[in-house]
VOBADO-652461 format. One line per 10 residues: number of its first residue (from 1); their letters; for each residue x, y, z negated of C-alpha. Coordinates in pm, 1 decimal, m for minus. Layout:
residues N
NUM = a = X/Y/Z  ...
//
This chain:
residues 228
1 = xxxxxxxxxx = 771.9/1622.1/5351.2  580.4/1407.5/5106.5  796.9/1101.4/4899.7  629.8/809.3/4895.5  616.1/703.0/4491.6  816.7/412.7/4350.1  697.0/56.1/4259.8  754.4/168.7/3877.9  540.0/454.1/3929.6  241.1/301.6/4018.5
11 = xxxxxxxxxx = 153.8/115.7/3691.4  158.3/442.1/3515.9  m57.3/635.6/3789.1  m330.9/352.4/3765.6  m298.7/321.8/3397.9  m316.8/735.3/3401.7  m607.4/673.3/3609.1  m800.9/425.5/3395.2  m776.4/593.3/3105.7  m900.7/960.5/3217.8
21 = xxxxxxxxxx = m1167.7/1141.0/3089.4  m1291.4/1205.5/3444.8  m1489.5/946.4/3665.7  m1297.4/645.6/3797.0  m1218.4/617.7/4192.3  m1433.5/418.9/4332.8  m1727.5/609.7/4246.5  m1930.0/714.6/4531.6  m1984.8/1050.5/4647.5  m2354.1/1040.3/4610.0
31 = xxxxxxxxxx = m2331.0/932.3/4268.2  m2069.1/1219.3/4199.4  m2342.4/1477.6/4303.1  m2625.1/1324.3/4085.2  m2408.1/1355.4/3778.6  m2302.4/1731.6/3843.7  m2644.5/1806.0/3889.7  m2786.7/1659.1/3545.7  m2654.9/1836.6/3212.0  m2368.6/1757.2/3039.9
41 = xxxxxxxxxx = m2399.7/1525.8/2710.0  m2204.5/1618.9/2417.2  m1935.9/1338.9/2374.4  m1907.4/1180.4/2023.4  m1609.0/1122.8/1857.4  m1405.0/830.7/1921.1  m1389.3/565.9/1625.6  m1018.3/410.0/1526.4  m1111.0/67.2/1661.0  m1220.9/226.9/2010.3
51 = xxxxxxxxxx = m862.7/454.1/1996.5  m647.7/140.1/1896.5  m783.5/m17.3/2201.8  m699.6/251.7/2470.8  m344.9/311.7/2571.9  m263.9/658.0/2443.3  23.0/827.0/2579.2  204.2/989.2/2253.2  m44.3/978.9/2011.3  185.8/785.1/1774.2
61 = xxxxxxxxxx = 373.2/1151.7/1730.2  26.3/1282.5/1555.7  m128.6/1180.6/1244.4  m389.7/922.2/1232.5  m679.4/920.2/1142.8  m830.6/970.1/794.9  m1095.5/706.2/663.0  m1332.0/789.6/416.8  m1327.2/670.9/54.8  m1655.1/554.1/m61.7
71 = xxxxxxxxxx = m1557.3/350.1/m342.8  m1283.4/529.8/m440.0  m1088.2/200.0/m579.6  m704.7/197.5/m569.9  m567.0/m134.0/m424.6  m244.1/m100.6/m322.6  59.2/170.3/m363.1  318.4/177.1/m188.9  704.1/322.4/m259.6  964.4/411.2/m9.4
81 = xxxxxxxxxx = 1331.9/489.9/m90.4  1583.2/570.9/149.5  1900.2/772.5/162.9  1806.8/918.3/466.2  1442.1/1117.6/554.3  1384.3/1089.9/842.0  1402.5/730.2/893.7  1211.3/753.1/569.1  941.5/975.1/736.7  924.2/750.4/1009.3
91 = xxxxxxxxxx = 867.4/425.4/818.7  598.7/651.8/654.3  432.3/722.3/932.8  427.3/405.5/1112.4  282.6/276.2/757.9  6.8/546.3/787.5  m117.6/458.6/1163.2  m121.7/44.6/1061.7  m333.3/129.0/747.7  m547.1/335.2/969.7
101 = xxxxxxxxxx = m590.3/55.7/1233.6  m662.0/m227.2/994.2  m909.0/18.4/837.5  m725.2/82.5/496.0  m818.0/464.6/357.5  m504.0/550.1/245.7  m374.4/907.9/170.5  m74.1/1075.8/345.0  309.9/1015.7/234.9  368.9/1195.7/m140.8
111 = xxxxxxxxxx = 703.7/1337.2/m155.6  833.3/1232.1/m460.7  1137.1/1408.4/m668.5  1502.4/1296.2/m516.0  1749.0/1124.2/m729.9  2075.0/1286.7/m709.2  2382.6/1079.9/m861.4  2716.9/1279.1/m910.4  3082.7/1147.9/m929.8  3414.1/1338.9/m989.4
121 = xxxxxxxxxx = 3675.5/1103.9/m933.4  4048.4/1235.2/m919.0  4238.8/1250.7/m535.2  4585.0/1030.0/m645.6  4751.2/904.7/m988.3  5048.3/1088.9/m950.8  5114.1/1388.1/m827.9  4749.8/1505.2/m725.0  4631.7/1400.9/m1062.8  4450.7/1707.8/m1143.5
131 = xxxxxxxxxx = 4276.1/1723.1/m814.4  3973.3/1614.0/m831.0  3729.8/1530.8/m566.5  3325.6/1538.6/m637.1  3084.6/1271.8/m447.6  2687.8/1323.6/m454.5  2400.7/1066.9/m356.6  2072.0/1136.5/m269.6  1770.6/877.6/m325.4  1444.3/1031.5/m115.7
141 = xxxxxxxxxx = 1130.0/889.7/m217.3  788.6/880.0/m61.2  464.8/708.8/m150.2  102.3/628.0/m4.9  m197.4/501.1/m189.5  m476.3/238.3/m18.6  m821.3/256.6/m161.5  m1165.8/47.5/m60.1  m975.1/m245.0/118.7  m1022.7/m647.8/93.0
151 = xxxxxxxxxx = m684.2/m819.7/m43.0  m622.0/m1031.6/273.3  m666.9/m712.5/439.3  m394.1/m545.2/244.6  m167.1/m868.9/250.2  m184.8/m856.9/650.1  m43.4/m488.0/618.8  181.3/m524.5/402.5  333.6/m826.6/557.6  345.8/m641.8/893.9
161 = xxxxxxxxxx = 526.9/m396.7/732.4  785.9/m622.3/621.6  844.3/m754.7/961.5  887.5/m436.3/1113.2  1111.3/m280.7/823.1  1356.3/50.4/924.7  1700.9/m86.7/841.8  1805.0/148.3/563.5  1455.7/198.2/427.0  1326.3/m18.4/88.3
171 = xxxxxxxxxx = 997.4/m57.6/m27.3  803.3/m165.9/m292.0  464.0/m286.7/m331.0  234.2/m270.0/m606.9  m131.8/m408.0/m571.7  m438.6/m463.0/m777.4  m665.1/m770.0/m739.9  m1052.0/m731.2/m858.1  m1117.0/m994.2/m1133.8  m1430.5/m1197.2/m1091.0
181 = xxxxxxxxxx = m1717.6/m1116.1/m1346.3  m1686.9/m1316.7/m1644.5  m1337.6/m1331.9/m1589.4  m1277.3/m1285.9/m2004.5  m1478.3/m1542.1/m2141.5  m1307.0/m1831.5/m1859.2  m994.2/m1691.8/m2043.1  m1091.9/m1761.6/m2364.8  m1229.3/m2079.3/m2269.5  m913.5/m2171.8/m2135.4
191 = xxxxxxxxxx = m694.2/m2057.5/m2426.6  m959.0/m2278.7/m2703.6  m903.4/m2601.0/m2479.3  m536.0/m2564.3/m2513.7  m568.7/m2554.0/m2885.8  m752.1/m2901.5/m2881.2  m910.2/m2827.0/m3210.5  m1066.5/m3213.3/m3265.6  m1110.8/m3177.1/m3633.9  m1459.0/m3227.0/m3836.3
201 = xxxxxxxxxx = m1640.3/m2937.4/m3944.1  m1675.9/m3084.1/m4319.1  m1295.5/m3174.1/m4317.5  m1220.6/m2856.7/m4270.4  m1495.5/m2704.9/m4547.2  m1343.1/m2944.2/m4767.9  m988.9/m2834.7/m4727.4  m1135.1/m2481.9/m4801.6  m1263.9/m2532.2/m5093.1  m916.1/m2729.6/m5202.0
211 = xxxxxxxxxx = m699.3/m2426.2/m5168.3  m1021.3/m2181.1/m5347.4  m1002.4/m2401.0/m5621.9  m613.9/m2405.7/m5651.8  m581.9/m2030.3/m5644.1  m838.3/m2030.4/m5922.8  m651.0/m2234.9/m6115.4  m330.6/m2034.6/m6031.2  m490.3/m1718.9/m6163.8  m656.3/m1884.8/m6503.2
221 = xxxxxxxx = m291.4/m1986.1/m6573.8  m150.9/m1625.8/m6525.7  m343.6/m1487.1/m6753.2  m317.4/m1765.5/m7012.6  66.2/m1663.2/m6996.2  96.0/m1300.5/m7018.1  109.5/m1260.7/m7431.0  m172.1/m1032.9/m7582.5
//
């Protein structure tokens, strides 16, 4: 005796359907025979834009996927801290498949070194005054590192980060903008305009020569006054 499937079953069977490596069901027969009878092409690999597109059953559980680095220019880190890892690893994962789907190269989570604070604290004033009772904190720490991405770029993942943040999970950002070139001498520019230096060249050559010719005169009256 054959059940006949639910309503809530069907979406997944035709999305199941849609998205399966074999040929769709309403090709025809004849055209099923024609392609058994030609050789099989090798299949290239799918791209991240064309697997953020299809509807992949679980493939959030598995790592994504790594971009190349072909400038090999840092522009954003990225530092995690939670007192619990596995909602840290999570955060950290879900951080590595967004980078990978906006097209950021970044590097897998870094386990950094855990901060442990320690407390003794006694159990009572009184009588169980020289009990003492020890408390311990742990800090875990991760980190991932963006290379070869445009700013807005890293601004939209970072700020989608921040509106999906883990409750109990902090993090903290630290990027680095490209400077324009030229980027020194607009500086300087800047800093000589706030000076405002509106004096005349021979006023100032003049007020040299003023203070040359008092130390001069300083010096000629040292020596006149040491005795001989």
């Amino acid at each position: 005796m054959l059940v006949r499937p639910t309503r809530l079953c069907l979406p997944v069977l035709a999305r199941c359907t849609r998205f399966s490596t074999g040929n769709p069901p309403h090709v025809i027969e004849s055209e099923k025979t024609s392609t058994k009878s030609q050789p099989e092409q090798p299949r290239s690999a799918l791209t991240e834009p064309e697997l953020a597109s299809m509807v992949i059953r679980g493939r959030a559980i598995y790592p994504p996927m790594t971009l190349p680095r072909p400038y090999n220019i840092p522009v954003a880190s990225l530092h995690f801290r939670s007192h619990h890892p596995f909602l840290l690893d999570m955060f950290a994962h879900f951080a590595e498949h967004a980078a990978s789907a906006l097209g950021i190269p970044a590097s897998r989570p870094v386990h950094l070194p855990t901060q442990r604070s320690m407390w003794t604290v006694i159990r009572g004033p009184f009588v169980h005054k020289k009990s003492q009772e020890n408390f311990e904190r742990r800090v875990h720490k991760r980190a991932i590192k963006a290379w070869d991405a445009d700013s807005e770029t890293v601004n939209m993942w970072i700020k989608y980060l921040r509106k999906h943040m883990m409750p109990g999970v902090g993090m903290r950002v630290t990027k680095w903008e490209r400077a324009p070139v030229g980027i020194g001498q607009q500086v300087f520019q800047r800093g000589m305009d706030k000076l405002r230096l509106d004096t005349d060249a021979a006023k100032v050559q003049a007020l040299a020569d003023k203070i040359v010719q008092q130390e001069l005169l300083a010096d000629d009256s040292e020596v006149a006054d040491k005795p001989s």
